[in-house]
N, C-alpha and C positions, 0 to 999 in steps of 0.2 A: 574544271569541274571535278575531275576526277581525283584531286590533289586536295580540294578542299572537302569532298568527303571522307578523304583519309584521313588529314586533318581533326576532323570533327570527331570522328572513330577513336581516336589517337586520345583525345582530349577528352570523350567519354571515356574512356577505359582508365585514366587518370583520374582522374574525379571517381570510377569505382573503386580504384585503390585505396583513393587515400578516406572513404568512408570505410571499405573494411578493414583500413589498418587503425581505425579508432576503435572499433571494437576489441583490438588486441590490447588495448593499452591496460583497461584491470586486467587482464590477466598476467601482462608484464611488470606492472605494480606490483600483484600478489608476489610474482618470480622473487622478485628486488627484495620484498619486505622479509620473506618467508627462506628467502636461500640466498639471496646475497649479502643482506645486511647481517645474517648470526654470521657467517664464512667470515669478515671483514671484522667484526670484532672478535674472531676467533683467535683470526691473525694476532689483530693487536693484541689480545691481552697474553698468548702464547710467546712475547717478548717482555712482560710485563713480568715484575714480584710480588703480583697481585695477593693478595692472601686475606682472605673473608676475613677473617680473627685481627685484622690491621687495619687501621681508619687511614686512607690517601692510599694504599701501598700499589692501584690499582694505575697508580701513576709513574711508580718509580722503573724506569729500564733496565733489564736486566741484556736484552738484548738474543745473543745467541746462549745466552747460562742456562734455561731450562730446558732445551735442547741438548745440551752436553750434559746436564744432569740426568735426563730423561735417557740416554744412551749410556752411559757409562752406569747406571743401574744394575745390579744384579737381579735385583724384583723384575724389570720390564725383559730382561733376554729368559729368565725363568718363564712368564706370562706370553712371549712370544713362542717357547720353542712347546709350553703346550697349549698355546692356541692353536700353533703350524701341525701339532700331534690330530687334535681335536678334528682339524679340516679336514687335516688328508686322511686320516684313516673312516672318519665319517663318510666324508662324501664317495670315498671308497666304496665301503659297506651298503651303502646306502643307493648305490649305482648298480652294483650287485643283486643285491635284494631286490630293486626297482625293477630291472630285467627277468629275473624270474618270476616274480610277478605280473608283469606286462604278457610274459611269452602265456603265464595258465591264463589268463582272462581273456587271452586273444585269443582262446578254444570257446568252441559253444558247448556250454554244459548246463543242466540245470540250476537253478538257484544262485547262474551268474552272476548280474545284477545286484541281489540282493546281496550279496558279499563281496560286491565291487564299491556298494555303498560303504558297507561298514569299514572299508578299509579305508579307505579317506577319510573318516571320523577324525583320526590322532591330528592331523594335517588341518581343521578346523578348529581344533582346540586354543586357547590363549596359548605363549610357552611357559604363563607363570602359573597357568591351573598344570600347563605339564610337569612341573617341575615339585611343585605340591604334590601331586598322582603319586609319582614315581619317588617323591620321598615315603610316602606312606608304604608303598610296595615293597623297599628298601627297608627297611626299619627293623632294630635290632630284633625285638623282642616281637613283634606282633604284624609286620610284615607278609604280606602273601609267599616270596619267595623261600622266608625260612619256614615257612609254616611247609610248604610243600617239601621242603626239604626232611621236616623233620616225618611225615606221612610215611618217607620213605628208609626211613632208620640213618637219616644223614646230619651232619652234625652243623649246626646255625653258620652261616658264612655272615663275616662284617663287611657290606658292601660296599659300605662307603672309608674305609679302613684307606689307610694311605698308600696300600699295594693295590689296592682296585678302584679306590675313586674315580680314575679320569676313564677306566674303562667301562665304570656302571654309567657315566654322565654322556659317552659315545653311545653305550645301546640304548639310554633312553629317548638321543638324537637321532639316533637310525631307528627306533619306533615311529619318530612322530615324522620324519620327511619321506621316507622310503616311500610312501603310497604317492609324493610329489614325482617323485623319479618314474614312479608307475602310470602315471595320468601319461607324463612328457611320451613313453616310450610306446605307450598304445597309442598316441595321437601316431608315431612315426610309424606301426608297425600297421595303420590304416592308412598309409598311403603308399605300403610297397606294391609295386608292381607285379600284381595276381598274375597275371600271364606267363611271366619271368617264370617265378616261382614254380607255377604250372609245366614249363614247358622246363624245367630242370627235374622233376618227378619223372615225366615221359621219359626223360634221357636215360632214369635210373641212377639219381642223384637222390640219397638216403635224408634222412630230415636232420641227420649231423653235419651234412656237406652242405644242406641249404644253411643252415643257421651261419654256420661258421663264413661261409662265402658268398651268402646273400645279403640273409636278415643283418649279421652282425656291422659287416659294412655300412648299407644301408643307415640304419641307427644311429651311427657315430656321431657324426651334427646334434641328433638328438640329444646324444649321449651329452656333447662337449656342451651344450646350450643349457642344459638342465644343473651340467658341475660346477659352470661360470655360476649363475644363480646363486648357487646353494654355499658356493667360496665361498661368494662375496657377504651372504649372511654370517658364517659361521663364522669368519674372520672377525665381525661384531658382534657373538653372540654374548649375550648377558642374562637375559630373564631366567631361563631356565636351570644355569648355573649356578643363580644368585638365590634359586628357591629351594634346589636341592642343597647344595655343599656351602654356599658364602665362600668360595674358592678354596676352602679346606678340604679336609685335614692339613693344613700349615701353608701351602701355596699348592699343592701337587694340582689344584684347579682351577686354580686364579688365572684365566683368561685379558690382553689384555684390554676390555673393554671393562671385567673388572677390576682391575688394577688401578684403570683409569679412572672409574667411580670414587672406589677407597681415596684416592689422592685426592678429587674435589669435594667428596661431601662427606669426610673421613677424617683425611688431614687437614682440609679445608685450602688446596692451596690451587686458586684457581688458572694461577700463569702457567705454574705445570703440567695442572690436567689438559690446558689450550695445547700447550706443545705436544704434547702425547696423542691429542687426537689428531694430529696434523702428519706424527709420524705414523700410526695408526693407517690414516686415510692414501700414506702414501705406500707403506706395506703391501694394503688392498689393492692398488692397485699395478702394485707390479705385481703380485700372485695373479691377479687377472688377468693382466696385459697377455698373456701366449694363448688363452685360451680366445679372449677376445680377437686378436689378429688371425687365430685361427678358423673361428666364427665366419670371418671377415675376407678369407684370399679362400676357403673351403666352396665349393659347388653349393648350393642350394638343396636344401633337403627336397624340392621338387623336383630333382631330378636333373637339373638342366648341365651342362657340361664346361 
């Protein structure tokens, strides 16, 4: 008896599987249609001599040649070393600024709120209205910042000049994510452990010995969670580059995602720009991969040991 209600158990619970495993099938469809079928012909056409402006060429093998063309570039190691510029002193600055922001909001003061709003404004914006904003702001002649310059007897700066380009195109990036940084770091600096804290004041532990040997610890997950993220954008960033500068003055900000554009819908050559995003993609994710494994073998920002 007892064998055959198991049985039966066994066989109902079978039978509930395999009804909810038909409700996963759209959505596995969707997976297929929407991320494995562009990947698959990404591939192939990234070995292809495909080239829009060529009737067949989408046929012809090139094999590993736009790959080697793709590397042996001086445009893509230009567009690499300052994309790698762009990230890391971005996501630098922008870690930075997050945290001190985080640390004033996590004070009770009046009119917190209401300028905990406005600061996540930039962070809801398109990045191609951000990039339009910030070129208007820029702007030789009629720009806010020479205007304020000149209020002050100071002489018009060219911002987007080829000696400051990639560093106006970083603080317009660290305008608009910084307030991201800020969300991540108050969610983690709401779940440190008040008692702790408490009970290192009692000791006669100053609020620079907590930061530095509580709070900052504490955070680091935060921290590393929030930079993974924000790489892994910037390593693709395109719109907001593409609205202020078109990767000018000359390449100084030609990132390569737009490098990779210019090549397909530019030079129109669509086997290279396949390649390119393939090395691209794989860039990404080795700049990722230490933060990720570190994500990964780190303690849990809950505390747990």
């Amino acid at each position: 008896m007892r064998a055959t209600v198991g049985d039966e158990r066994l066989r109902g619970l079978r039978r509930a599987g395999t009804s909810a495993g038909l409700f996963l099938i759209p959505a596995g469809l969707a997976t297929v249609l929407v991320l494995a079928a562009p990947f698959a012909l990404s591939a192939y056409f990234s070995v292809t001599g495909w080239m829009l402006t060529v009737a067949g060429s989408q046929g012809r093998f090139v094999w590993l040649g736009n790959y080697v063309s793709v590397l042996t570039d001086r445009a893509f190691w230009s567009a690499l070393g300052v994309t790698l510029t762009y990230t890391v002193v971005g996501t630098a600055c922008e870690a930075g600024l997050g945290l001190m922001l985080a640390l004033i909001f996590h004070q009770r003061f009046a009119g917190r709120g209401v300028l905990r709003t406005l600061m996540i404004l930039p962070m809801v914006l398109t990045p191609a209205v951000v990039g339009m904003f910030w070129k208007l702001l820029y702007d030789d002649n009629t720009g806010v910042y020479n205007y304020a310059l000149s209020l002050i007897g100071l002489p018009h700066v060219s911002w987007l000049s080829r000696s400051l380009a990639l560093s106006s195109v970083i603080l317009m990036d660290v305008w608009e994510t910084s307030p991201f940084f800020m969300l991540v770091l108050l969610a983690g600096l709401q779940t440190q452990d008040k008692e702790t804290v408490e009970a290192a004041r009692i000791d006669g532990a100053s609020g620079r010995q907590i930061l530095l040997y509580l709070t900052l610890p504490h955070l680091v997950p935060y921290i590393a969670i929030a930079a993974a993220f924000r790489g892994i954008a910037a390593l693709s960033e395109f719109d907001k580059v593409y609205m202020l500068t078109y990767g000018g003055p000359g390449a100084t900000t030609t990132t390569m995602s737009l490098l990779n554009y210019k090549l397909g819908f530019v030079a129109f050559s669509m086997g290279k720009t396949s390649a390119m995003s393939w090395v691209i993609a794989i860039i990404t994710l080795f700049v990722a991969a230490p933060l990720i494994a570190y994500l990964i073998r780190a303690p849990r920002a809950t505390g747990r040991n």
